[in-house]
MARFI-930654 format. One line per 4 residues: number of its first residue (from 1); their letters; for each residue x, y, z of C-alpha. Coordinates in nm, 2 decimals, padded with zeros to 4 digits, always signed. Layout:
BEGIN
NUM	A	X Y Z ~ ...
REM end
This chain:
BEGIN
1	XXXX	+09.51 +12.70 +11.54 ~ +09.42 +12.56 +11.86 ~ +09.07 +12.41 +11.89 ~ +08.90 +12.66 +12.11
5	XXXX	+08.98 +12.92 +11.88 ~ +08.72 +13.04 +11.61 ~ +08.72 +12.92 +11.33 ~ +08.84 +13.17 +11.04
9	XXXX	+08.70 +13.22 +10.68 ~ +08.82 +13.47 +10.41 ~ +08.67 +13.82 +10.42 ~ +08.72 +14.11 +10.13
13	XXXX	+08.79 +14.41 +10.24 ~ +08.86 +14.73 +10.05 ~ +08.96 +15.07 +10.02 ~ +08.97 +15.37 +09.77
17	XXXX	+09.33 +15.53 +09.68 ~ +09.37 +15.83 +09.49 ~ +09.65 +16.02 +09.36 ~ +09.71 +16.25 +09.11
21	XXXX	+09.97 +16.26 +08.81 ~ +10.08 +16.57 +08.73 ~ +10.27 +16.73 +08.40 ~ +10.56 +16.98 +08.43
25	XXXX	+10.68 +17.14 +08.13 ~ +11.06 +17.12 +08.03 ~ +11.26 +17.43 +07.96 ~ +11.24 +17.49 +07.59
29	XXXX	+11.55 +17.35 +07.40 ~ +11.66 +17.50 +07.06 ~ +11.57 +17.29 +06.78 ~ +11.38 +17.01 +06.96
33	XXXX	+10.99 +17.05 +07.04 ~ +10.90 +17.14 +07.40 ~ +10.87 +16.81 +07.64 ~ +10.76 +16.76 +08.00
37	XXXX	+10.78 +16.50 +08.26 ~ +10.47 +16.35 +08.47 ~ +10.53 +16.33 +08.86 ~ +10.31 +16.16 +09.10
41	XXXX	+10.36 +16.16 +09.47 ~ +10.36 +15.86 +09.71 ~ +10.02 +15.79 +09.88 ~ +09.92 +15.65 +10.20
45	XXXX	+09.72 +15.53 +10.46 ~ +09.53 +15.27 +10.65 ~ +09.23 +14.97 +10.66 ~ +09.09 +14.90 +10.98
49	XXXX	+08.90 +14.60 +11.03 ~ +08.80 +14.38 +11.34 ~ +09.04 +14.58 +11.53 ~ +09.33 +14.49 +11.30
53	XXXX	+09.51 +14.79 +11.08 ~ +09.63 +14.68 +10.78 ~ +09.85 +15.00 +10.63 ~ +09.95 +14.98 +10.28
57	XXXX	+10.18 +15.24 +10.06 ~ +10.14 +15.29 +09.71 ~ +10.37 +15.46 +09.42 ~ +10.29 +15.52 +09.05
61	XXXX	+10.64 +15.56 +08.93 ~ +10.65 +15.78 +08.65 ~ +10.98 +16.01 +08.72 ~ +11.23 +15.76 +08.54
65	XXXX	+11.16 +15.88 +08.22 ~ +11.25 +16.14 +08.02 ~ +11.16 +16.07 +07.68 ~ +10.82 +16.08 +07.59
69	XXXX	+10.84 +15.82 +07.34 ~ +10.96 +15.54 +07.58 ~ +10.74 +15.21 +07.55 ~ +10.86 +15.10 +07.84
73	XXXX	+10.56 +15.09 +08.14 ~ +10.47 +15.32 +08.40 ~ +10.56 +15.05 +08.72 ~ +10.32 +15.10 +09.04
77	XXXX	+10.45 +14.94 +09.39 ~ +10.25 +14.88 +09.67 ~ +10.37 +14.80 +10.02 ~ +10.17 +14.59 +10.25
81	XXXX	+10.19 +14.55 +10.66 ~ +10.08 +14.30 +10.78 ~ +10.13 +14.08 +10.44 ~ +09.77 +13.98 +10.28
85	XXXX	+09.68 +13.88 +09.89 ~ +09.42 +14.08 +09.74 ~ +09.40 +14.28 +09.41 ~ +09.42 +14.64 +09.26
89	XXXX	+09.18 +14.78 +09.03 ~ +09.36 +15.07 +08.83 ~ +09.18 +15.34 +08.62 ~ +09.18 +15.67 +08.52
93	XXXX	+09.02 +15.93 +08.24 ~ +09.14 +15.86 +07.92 ~ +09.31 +15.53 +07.96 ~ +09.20 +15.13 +07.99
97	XXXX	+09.13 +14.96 +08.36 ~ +09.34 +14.72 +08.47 ~ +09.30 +14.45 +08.72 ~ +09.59 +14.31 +08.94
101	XXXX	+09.61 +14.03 +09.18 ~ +09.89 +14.00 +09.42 ~ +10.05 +13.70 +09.63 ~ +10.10 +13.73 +10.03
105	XXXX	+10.38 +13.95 +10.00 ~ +10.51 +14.32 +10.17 ~ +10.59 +14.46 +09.85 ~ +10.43 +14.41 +09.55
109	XXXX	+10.52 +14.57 +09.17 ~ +10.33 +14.51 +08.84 ~ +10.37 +14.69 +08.55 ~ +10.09 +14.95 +08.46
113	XXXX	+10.09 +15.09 +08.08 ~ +10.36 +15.24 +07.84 ~ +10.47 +15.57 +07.99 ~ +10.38 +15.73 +07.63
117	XXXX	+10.03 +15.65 +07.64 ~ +10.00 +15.76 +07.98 ~ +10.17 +16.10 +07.92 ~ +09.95 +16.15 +07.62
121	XXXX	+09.65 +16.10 +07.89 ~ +09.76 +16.36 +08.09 ~ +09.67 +16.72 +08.00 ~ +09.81 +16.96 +08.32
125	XXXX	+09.68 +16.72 +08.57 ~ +09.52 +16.32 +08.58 ~ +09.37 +16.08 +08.88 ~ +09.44 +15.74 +08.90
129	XXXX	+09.15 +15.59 +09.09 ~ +09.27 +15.26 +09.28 ~ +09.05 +15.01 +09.42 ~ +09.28 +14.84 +09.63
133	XXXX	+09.11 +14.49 +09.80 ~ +09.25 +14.30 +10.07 ~ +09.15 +13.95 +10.17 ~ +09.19 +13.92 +10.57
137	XXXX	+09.08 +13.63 +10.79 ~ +08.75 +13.74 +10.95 ~ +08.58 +13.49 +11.25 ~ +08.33 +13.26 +11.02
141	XXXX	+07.98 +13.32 +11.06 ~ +07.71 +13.09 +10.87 ~ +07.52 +13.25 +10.62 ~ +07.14 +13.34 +10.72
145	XXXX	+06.97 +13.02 +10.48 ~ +06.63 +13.11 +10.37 ~ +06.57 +12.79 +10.29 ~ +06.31 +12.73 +10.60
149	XXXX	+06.30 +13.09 +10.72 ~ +05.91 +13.12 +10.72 ~ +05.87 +12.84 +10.93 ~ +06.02 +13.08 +11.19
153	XXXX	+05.67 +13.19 +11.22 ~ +05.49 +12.86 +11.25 ~ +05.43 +12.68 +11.57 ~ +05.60 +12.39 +11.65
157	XXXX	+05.51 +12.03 +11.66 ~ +05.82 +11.86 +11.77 ~ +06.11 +11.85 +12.06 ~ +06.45 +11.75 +11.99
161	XXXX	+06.58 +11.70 +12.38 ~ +06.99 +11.63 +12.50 ~ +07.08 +11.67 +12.84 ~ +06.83 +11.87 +13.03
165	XXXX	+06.77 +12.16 +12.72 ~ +06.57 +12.09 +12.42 ~ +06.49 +12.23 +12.07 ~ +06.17 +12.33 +11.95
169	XXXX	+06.12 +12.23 +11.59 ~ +05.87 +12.14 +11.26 ~ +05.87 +11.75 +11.15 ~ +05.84 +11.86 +10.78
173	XXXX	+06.19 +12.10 +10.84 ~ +06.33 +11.80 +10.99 ~ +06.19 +11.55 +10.72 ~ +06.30 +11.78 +10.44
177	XXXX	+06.69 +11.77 +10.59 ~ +06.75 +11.47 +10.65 ~ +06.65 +11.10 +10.53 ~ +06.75 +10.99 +10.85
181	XXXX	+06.50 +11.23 +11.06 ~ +06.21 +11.08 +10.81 ~ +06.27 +10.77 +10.84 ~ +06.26 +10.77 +11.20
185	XXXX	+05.93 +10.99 +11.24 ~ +05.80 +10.75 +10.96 ~ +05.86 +10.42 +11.13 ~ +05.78 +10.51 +11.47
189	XXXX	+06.13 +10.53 +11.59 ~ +06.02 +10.79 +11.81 ~ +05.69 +10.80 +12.06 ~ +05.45 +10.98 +11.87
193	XXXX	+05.23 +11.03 +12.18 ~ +05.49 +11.27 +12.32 ~ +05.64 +11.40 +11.97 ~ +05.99 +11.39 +12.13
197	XXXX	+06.33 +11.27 +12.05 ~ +06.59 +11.22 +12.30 ~ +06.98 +11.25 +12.18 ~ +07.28 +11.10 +12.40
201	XXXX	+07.58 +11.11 +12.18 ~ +07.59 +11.48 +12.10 ~ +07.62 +11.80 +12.38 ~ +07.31 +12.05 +12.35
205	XXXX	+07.57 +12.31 +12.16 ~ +07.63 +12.11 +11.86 ~ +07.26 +12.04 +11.85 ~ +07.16 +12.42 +11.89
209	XXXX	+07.41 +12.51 +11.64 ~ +07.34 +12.27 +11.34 ~ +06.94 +12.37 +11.36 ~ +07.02 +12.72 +11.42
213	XXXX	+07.25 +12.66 +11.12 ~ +06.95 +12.46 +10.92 ~ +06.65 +12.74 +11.03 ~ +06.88 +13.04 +10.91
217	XXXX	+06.88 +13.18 +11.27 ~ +07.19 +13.37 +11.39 ~ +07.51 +13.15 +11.50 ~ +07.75 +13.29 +11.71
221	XXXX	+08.12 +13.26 +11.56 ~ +08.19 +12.87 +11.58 ~ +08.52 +12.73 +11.73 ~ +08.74 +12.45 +11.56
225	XXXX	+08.62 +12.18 +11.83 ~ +08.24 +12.32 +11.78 ~ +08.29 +12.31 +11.38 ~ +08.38 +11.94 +11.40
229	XXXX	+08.09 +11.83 +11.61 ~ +07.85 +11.95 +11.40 ~ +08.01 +11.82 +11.13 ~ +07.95 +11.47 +11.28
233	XXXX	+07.61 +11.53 +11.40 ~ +07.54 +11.61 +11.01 ~ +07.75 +11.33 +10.91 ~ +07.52 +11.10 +11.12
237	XXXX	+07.18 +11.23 +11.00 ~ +07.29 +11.24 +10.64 ~ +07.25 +11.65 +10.64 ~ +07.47 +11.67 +10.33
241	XXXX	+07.37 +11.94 +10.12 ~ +07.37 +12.24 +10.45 ~ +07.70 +12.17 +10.58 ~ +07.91 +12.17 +10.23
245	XXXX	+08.03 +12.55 +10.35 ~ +08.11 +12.42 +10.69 ~ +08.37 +12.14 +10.57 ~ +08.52 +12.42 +10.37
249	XXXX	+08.61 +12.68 +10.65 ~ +08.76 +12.37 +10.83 ~ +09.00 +12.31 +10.52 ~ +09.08 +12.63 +10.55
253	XXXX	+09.19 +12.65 +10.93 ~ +09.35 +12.34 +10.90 ~ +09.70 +12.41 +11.11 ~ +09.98 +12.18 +11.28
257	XXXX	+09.76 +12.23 +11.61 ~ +09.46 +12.06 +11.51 ~ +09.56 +11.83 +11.21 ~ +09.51 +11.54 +11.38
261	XXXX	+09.12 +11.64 +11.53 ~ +09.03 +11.70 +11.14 ~ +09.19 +11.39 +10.99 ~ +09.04 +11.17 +11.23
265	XXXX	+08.72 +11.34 +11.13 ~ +08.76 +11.35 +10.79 ~ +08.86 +10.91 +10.77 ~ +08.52 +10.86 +11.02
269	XXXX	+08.26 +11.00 +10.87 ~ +08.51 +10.84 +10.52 ~ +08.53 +11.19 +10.33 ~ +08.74 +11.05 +10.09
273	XXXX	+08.82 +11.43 +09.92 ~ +08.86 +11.58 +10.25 ~ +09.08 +11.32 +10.35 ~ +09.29 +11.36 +10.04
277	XXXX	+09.29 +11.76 +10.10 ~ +09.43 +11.70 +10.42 ~ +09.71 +11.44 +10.32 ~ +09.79 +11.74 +10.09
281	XXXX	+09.82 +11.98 +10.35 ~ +10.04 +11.70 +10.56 ~ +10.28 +11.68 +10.25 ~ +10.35 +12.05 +10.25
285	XXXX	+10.36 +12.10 +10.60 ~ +10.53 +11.79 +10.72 ~ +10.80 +11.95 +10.94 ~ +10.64 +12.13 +11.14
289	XXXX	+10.36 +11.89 +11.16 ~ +10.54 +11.59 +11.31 ~ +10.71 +11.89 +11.57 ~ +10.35 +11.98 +11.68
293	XXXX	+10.12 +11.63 +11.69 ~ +10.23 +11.33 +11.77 ~ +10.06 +11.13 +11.47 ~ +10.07 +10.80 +11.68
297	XXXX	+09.80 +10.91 +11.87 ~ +09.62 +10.84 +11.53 ~ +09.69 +10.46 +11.52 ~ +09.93 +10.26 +11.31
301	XXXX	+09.63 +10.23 +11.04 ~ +09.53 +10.56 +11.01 ~ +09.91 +10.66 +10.98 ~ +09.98 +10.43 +10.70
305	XXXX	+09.63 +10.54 +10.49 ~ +09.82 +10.93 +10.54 ~ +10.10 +10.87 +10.42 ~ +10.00 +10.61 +10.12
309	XXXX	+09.76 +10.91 +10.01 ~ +10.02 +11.19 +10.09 ~ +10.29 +11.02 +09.91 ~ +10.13 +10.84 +09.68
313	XXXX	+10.31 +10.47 +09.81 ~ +10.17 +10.15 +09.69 ~ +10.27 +09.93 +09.98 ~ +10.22 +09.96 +10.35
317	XXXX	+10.63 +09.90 +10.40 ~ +10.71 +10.17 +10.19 ~ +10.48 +10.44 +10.42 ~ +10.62 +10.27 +10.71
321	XXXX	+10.96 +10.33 +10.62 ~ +10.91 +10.67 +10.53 ~ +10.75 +10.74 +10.87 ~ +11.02 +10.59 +11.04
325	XXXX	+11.25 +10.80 +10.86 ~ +11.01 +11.12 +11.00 ~ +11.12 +11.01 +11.33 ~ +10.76 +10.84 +11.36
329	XXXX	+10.83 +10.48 +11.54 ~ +10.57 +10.25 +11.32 ~ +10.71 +09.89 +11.42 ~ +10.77 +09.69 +11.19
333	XXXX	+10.61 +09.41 +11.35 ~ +10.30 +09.57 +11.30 ~ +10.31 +09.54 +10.92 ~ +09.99 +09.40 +10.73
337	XXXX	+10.00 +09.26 +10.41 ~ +09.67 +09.28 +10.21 ~ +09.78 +09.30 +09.88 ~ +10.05 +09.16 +09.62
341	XXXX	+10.17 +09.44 +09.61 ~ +10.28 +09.44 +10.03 ~ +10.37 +09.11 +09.98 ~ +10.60 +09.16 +09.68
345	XXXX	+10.75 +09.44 +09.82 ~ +10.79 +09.31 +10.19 ~ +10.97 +08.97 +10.11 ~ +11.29 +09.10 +09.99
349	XXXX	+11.32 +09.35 +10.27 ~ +11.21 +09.03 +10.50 ~ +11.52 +08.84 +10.38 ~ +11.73 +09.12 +10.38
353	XXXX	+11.65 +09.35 +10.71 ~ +11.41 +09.18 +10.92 ~ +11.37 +08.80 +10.94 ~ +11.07 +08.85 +11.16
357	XXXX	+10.89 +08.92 +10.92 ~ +10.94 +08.60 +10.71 ~ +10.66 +08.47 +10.91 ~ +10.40 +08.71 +10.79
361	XXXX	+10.51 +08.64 +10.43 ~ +10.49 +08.30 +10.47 ~ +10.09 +08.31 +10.56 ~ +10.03 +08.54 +10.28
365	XXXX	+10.19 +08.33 +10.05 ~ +10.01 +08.00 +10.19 ~ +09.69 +08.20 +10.15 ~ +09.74 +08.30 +09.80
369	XXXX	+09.98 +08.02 +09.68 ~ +09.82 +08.01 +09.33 ~ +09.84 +08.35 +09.18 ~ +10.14 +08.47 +09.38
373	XXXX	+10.31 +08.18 +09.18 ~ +10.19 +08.30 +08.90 ~ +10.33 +08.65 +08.87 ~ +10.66 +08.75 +08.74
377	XXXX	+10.75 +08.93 +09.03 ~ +10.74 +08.58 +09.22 ~ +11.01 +08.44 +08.94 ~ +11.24 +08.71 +09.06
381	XXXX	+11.30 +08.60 +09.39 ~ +11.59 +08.34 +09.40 ~ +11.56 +07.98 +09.45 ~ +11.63 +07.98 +09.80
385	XXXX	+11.37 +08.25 +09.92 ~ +11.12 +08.05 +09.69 ~ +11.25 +07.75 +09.88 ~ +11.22 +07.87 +10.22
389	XXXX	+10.86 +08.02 +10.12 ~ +10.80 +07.67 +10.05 ~ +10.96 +07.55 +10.37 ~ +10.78 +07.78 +10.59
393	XXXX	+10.46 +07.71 +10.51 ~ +10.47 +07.31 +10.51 ~ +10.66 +07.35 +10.85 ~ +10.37 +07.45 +11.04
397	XXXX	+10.02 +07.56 +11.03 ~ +10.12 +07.92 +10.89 ~ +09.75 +08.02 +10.89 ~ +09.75 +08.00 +11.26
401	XXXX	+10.10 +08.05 +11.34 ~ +10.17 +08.27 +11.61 ~ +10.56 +08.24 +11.70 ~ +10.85 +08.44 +11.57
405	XXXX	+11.06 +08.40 +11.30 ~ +11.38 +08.33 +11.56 ~ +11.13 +08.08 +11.71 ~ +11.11 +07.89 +11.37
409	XXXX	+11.45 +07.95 +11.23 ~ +11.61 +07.65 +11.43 ~ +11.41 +07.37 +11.18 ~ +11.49 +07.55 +10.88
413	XXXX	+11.86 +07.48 +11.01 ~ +11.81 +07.10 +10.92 ~ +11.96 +06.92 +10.67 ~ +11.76 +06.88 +10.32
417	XXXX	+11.71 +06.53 +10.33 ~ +11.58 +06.59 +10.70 ~ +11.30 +06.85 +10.62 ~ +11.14 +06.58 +10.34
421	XXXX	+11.06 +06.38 +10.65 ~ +10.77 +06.35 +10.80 ~ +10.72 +06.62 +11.09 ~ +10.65 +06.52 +11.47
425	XXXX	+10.26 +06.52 +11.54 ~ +10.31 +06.84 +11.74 ~ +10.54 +07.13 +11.71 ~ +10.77 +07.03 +11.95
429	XXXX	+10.83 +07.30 +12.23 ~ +11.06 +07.59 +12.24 ~ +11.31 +07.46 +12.49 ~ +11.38 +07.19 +12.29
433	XXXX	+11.47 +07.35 +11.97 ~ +11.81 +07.46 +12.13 ~ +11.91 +07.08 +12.06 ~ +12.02 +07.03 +11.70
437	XXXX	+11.84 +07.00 +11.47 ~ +11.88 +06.62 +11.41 ~ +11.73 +06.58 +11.76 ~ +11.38 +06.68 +11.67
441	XXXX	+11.27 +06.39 +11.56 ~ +11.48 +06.02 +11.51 ~ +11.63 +05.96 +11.13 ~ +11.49 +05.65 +10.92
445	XXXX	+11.65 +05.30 +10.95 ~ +11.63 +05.05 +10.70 ~ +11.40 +04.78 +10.81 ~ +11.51 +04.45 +10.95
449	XXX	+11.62 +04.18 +10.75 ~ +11.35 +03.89 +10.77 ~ +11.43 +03.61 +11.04
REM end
């Protein structure tokens, strides 16, 4: 769904169907009882709705059978185009109603009752009386709120203005909405001489459409783009309890076209459920997802909190590696440990796959020495990546370290007994770390013999 188009919201819609069922007597048979058979023909016909005609077809089978006694059920299909879920209320004279519910599907078939019971309903002739409801996507329309409805007939005593329009409104309606508004009209946040508020960071729509929205007045169908706005505007005035309806029409338009608008959305204004909804939604639609948006545009941050809440990953390298798996270029480089578990999970792969990040590891472990040390998952790592833990972060300031791991690799190239010597004053510069390595700084000699 693009995000011009309006947003869309679930809509019942229904429809009567009846058909009769109808008992023909056998020929009489010597030496059995007289039997007959129930026949029921195939009904028909169409919903219109918003301009869209949804035909359906239904059948209630009952010319399979030919004994009376059968147990087995009567089976009704119904046919469905264009697909839609809904339900079908069955009942007739004589015999229990039933309720059905069926998926998005073109044809749909669901057992009715045992074909005895039915034929012992019928006497020449029986309707079935269906209720058949469809649930169709209908432009969304807020609900007319009552909630401040009779202050439609009060004068006003306030003007919200953005751009060159403004809004006519009451400072209790706008008190009672929003902590936000009553703290500002309490404190003198606004110029009570003129009873005006001017807002910059919101167009006049958004504005017109959350009060509209708030008073109960009419709203024209809102767009995607629209939806999200005022979204934010109640976001930022702490309007919670009005716009709970609003953030669930937007779940329920969420598409590959605008998944990126609402995610953004839903980690600024920190809707932790919303977010998590949406990381949902990115799991089952992944595909086509990373075909449509290019999730880059959402920042390597954002990227990693999707797929650690999509996925369920622990660490940071674990979502980056998946993404980069997606065909979504994360770098590497860009990797931030903030936990034990990053670390723990980074320094292996560091060792293994991409010596770059050594560095990285190194200041995390200089900055958390003491506990990391502590941990089992520290006595896993072999000597020499303890070792060259060790190394890195006595070889330089690692806390403000800004050079590569190829930059540094040169010193960890010396000799044992050279790296327990005392380092040069200064890092010494990078043009001079293609000497070797006993040429950074000059080896002990024994002191002089005494004259």
């Amino acid at each position: 769904m693009e995000l011009m188009e309006n947003l869309k919201a679930p809509k019942p819609i229904q429809t009567q169907i009846s058909t009769i069922v109808r008992k023909t007597l056998l020929p009489v048979v010597k030496g059995t009882p007289r039997q007959g058979v129930l026949n029921c023909p195939i009904s028909k016909g169409d919903i219109v709705h918003e301009g869209n005609v949804y035909s359906w077809r239904f059948y209630y089978n009952t010319t399979n059978y030919k004994n009376i006694s059968t147990k087995n059920p009567v089976t009704m299909t119904l046919t469905l185009n264009p697909t839609v879920e809904g339900s079908l209320v069955v009942e007739a004279n004589g015999l229990p109603t039933m309720k059905y519910k069926f998926p998005e599907s073109e044809t749909t078939s669901c057992n009715h009752l045992p074909y005895k019971q039915v034929y012992a309903a019928v006497n020449q002739e029986m309707e079935i009386r269906c209720t058949l409801e469809l649930i169709v996507d209908a432009d969304f329309i807020p609900g007319i709120r009552t909630d401040f409805h009779e202050y439609n007939n009060v004068l006003t005593d306030f003007q919200i203005h953005c751009g060159n329009d403004h809004y006519e409104v009451h400072k209790d309606v706008l008190s009672k909405i929003s902590p936000v508004f009553e703290a500002m009209l309490r404190h003198n946040f606004v110029e009570k001489s003129s009873n005006k508020l001017k807002i910059d960071d919101f167009d006049f729509k958004t504005l017109e459409t959350a009060l509209n929205f708030i008073y109960g007045r009419p709203c024209p169908p809102l767009s995607v783009k629209l939806g999200i706005n005022v979204l934010h505007f109640a976001n930022k005035y702490n309007i919670t309890d009005i716009f709970t309806q609003l953030e669930k029409v937007l779940l329920y338009n969420l598409s590959a076209t605008n998944f990126c608008v609402i995610l953004r959305y839903a980690d600024d204004c920190a809707k932790t459920k919303f977010f998590a909804e949406c990381a949902m939604f990115y799991k089952n639609n992944e595909r086509i997802i990373n075909i449509t948006e290019d999730l880059t545009t959402l920042g390597y941050s954002l990227v990693i909190k999707l797929y650690k809440t999509a996925y369920n990953f622990e660490t940071q390298l674990d979502a980056v590696l998946h993404a980069r798996k997606d065909g979504i270029r994360l770098e590497i480089e860009q990797l931030k440990m903030t936990t034990l578990a990053d670390f723990f999970q980074t320094v292996p792969y560091a060792w293994n796959y991409y010596k770059d990040l050594k560095v990285k590891c190194a200041k995390f472990y200089q900055q958390n020495k003491e506990i990391i040390e502590k941990r089992r998952e520290y006595q896993r790592f072999s000597k020499a990546i303890q070792q060259e833990l060790a190394m890195l972060a006595c070889c330089a300031d690692v806390a403000n370290l800004n050079i590569t791991c190829s930059e540094y690799l040169p010193i960890l190239d010396c000799h044992n007994d050279l790296a327990l010597q005392s380092p040069p004053p200064s890092r010494p510069l990078r043009s001079s770390l293609r000497s070797p390595p006993r040429a950074l700084w000059a080896p002990r000699r024994a002191p002089s013999p005494p004259s």
